[in-house]
N, C-alpha and C positions, 0 to 999 in steps of 0.2 A: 504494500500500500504506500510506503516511503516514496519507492523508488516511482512509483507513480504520480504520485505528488509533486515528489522534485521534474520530472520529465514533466510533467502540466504548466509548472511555472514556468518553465525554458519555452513551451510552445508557445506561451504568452506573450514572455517577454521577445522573440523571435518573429513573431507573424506580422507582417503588415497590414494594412487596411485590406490591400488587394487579395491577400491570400487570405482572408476572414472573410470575403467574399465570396471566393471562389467557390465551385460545387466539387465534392466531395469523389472518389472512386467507389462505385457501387452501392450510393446512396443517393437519394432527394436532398439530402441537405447541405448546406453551405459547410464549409471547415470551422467557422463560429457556431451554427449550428449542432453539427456534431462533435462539437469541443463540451458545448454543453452537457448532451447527451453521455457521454464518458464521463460525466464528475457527475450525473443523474444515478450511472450504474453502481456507484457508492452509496447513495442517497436508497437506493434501491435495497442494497445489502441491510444498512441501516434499518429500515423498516421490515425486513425479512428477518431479523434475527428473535425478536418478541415471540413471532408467526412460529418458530420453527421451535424454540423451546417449549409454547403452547401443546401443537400439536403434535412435538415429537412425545410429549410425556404423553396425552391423549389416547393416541393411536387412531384419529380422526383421520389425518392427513389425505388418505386416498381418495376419497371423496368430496374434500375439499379441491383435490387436486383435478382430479376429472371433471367439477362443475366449472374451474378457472380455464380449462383447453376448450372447454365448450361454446367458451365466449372469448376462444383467442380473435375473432374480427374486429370485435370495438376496439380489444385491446393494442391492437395495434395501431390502429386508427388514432386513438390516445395517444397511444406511445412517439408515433410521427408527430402527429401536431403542436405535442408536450415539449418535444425538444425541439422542436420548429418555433413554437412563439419564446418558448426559454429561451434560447440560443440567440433569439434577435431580443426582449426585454433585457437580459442581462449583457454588463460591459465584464470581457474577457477577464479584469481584473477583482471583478468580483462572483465571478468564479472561479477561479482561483481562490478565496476566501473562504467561499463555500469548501471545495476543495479543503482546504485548511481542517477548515473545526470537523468536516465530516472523518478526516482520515484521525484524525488527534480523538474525536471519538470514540471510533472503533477500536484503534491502538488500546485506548482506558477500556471499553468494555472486553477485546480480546485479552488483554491481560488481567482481568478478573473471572475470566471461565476459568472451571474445573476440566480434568479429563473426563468426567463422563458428562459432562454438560458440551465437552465439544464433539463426542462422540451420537448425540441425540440425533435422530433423521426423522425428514419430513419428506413425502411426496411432493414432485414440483410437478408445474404445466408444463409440461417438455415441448406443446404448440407454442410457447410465448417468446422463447426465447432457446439458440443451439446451445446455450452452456448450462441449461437449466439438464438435471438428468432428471431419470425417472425416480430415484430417491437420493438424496444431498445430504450428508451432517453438518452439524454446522458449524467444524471448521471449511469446509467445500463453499458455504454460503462466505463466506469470509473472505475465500481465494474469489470465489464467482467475479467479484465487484474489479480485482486484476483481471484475470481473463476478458473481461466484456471492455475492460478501459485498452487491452493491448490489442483486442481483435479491431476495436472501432481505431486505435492508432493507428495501424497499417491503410485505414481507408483517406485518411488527412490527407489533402494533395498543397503541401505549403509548402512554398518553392525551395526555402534552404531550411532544412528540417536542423534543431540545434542537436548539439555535438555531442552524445554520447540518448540519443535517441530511442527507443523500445523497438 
């Protein structure tokens, strides 16, 4: 999560106006846009980790899981439009901020899990998202929020990517 933080601020401090504009490889959205969107996949984790202690003690989660694929259409729909008007309401520097407290968050709540608190598994929608599996613990929801920031990094098209990049 660091190393993604520090890589977020470099893309910041890096990008011009014209390549914040620019559209994205194998997205709809702008490289501001889907700059968003990667410090959203944080924000995401965040809100997922309640969810997964919940229903990992439960034993709910399957069917929670199956009703969230069932409505993977709005969800995406959301999901675009979310970091489509985030991506243009927020200035790059304050995402980056967000960025900030969300990873210093997690940092304090990962290092307050037990081993078998990080061992807990939930069902995810495996329609909503490719890093979502069909059952996750929740150190895997922890790594998620990396994975989805370095898949959507490879899509950025900013002309001189800074120097020690993902």
């Amino acid at each position: 999560m660091r190393r993604s933080q520090a890589d977020f601020h470099a893309l910041v401090a890096a990008a011009t106006p014209e390549d914040l504009r620019r559209r994205t490889d194998g997205t709809r959205w702008t490289n501001r846009q889907l700059m968003w969107h990667m410090v959203f996949g944080y924000l995401i984790v965040r809100t997922l980790l309640p969810l997964v202690h919940l229903l990992g003690r439960l034993g709910w989660s399957r069917r929670f899981a199956a009703t969230l694929n069932a409505g993977h259409r709005p969800f995406h729909l959301i999901n675009y439009a979310g970091s489509a008007g985030g991506g243009l309401l927020l200035a790059p520097r304050r995402m980056a901020a967000i960025m900030d407290a969300t990873v210093t968050a997690l940092d304090r709540r990962l290092a307050a899990e037990t081993p078998a608190s990080l061992v807990l598994t939930m069902h995810f929608p495996t329609r909503w998202d490719p890093y979502f599996r069909d059952t996750m613990t929740v150190l895997a929801v922890y790594h998620y929020g990396t994975e989805h920031y370095d898949h959507h990094h490879r899509q950025l098209t900013l002309a001189q990517p800074p120097t020690g990049a993902t």
